[in-house]
C-alpha positions as MATLAB code, in Angstrom:
seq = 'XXXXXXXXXXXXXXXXXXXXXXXXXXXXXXXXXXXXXXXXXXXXXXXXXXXXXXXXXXXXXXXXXXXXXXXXXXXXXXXXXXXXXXXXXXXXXXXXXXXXXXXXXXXXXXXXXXXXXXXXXXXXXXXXXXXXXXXXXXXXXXXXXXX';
ca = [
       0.000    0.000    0.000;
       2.237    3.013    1.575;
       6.453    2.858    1.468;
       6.768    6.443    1.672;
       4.946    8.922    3.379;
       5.658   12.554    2.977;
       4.193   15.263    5.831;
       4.238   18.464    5.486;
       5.562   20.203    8.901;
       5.262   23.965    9.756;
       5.249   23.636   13.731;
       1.242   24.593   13.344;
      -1.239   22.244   15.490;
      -2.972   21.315   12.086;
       0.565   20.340   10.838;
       1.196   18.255   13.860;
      -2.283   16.448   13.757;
      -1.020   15.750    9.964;
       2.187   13.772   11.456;
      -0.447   12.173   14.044;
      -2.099   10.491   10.832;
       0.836    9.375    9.289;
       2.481    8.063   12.615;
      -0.768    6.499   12.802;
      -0.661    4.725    9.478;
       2.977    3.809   10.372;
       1.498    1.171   13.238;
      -0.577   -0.208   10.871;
       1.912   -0.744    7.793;
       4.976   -2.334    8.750;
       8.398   -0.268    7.189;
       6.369    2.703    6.376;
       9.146    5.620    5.745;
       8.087    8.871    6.958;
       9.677   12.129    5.416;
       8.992   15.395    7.233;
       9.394   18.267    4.938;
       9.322   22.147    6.337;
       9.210   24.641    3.450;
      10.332   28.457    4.379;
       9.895   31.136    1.846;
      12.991   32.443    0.043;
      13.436   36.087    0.791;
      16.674   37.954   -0.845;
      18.819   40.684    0.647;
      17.213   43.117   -1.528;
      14.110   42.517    0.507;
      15.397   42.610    3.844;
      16.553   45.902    3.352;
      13.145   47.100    2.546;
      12.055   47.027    6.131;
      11.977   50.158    7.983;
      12.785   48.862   10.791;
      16.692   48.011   10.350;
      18.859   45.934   13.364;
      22.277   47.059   13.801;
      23.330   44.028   12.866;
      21.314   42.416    9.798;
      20.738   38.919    9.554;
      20.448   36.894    6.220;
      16.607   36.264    6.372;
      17.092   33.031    4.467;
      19.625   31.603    7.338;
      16.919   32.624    9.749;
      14.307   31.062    8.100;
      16.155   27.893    7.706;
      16.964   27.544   11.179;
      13.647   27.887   12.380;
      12.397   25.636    9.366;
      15.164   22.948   11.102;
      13.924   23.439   14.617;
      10.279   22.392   13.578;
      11.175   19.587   11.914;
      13.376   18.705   15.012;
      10.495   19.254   17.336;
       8.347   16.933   14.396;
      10.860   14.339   14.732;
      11.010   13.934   18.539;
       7.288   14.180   18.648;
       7.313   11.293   16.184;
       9.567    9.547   17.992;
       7.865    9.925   21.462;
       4.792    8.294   19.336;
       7.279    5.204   18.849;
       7.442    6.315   15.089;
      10.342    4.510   13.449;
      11.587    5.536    9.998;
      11.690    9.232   10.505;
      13.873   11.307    8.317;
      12.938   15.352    7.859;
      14.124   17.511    5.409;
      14.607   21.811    5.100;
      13.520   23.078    1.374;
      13.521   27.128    0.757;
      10.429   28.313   -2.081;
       7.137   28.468   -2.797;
       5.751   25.804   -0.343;
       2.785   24.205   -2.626;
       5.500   23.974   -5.610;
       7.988   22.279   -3.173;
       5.823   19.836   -1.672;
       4.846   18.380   -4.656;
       8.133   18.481   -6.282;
       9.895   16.764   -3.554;
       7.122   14.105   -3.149;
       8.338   13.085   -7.124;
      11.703   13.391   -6.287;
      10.976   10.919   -2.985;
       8.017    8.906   -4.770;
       5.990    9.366   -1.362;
       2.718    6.694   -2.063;
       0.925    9.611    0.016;
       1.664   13.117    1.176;
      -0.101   14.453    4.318;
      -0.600   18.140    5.343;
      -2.674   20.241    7.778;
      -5.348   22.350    6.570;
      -4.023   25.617    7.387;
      -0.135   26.701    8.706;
       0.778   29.129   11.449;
       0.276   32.624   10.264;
      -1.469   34.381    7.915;
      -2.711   33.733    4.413;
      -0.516   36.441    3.366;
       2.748   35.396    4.729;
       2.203   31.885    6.895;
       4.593   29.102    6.119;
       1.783   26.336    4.904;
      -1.749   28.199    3.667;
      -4.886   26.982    3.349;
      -4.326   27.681   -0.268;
      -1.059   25.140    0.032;
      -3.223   22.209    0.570;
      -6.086   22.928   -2.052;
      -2.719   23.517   -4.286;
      -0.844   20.259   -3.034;
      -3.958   18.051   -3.700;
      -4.619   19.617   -7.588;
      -0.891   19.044   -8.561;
       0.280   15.862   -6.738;
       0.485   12.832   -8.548;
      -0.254   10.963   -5.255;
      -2.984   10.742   -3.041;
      -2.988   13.617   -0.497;
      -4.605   13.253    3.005;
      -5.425   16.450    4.101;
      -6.089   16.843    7.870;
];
């Protein structure tokens, strides 16, 4: 049935009830892989310096972003793992989030991606939209649990 099961992670509660499903699937298929996938949005120098609000010190917002991006799929992974999840590997991808999921779900042939139904922030600049999952189920060539 399922070898590889992608899950979309953005540290959200609906994101986190998405890894609850596929942990749960897990017990019930024997070597079920799970990839955890957090996608951060690219944002360039030129950007940054936009804001009017400038630190002393300026950050790359990319590094930032892809620290944070690592710590939730950390925190995904040790959640799994308290769950007795086995087969747990998570991944950090920078761009449009929709575009990314389903592109790295061909590039892993996941059998089945799972996502939440809406990320952490807004819909103007949250992590995983409500508009990522409607987008993730019309392009995937997979099934696509959406939770």
């Amino acid at each position: 049935m399922f070898k590889r099961i992608l899950v979309a992670v953005d540290g959200s509660k609906n994101s986190m009830n998405a890894l609850d499903k596929a942990i749960g699937l897990q017990r019930l298929i024997p070597d079920v892989e799970i990839f955890l996938l957090c996608v951060y949005k690219h944002h360039s120098l030129f950007e940054a310096s936009l804001s009017i609000n400038r630190p002393d010190s300026m950050d790359i917002p990319d590094k930032v972003l892809s620290e944070y991006a690592k710590e939730i799929v950390n925190h995904a992974k040790e959640h799994a793992k308290g769950h007795e999840a086995t087969h747990v590997r998570g991944f950090v991808k920078s761009g449009r989030p929709s575009k990314v999921i389903v592109q790295f779900a061909r590039d892993k042939e996941a059998d089945l991606i799972v996502v939440g139904t809406r990320g952490t922030h807004s819909d103007k600049d949250g992590m995983l939209l409500g508009s990522v999952s409607h987008r993730v189920t019309s392009h995937a060539k997979c099934p696509v649990l959406v939770v």
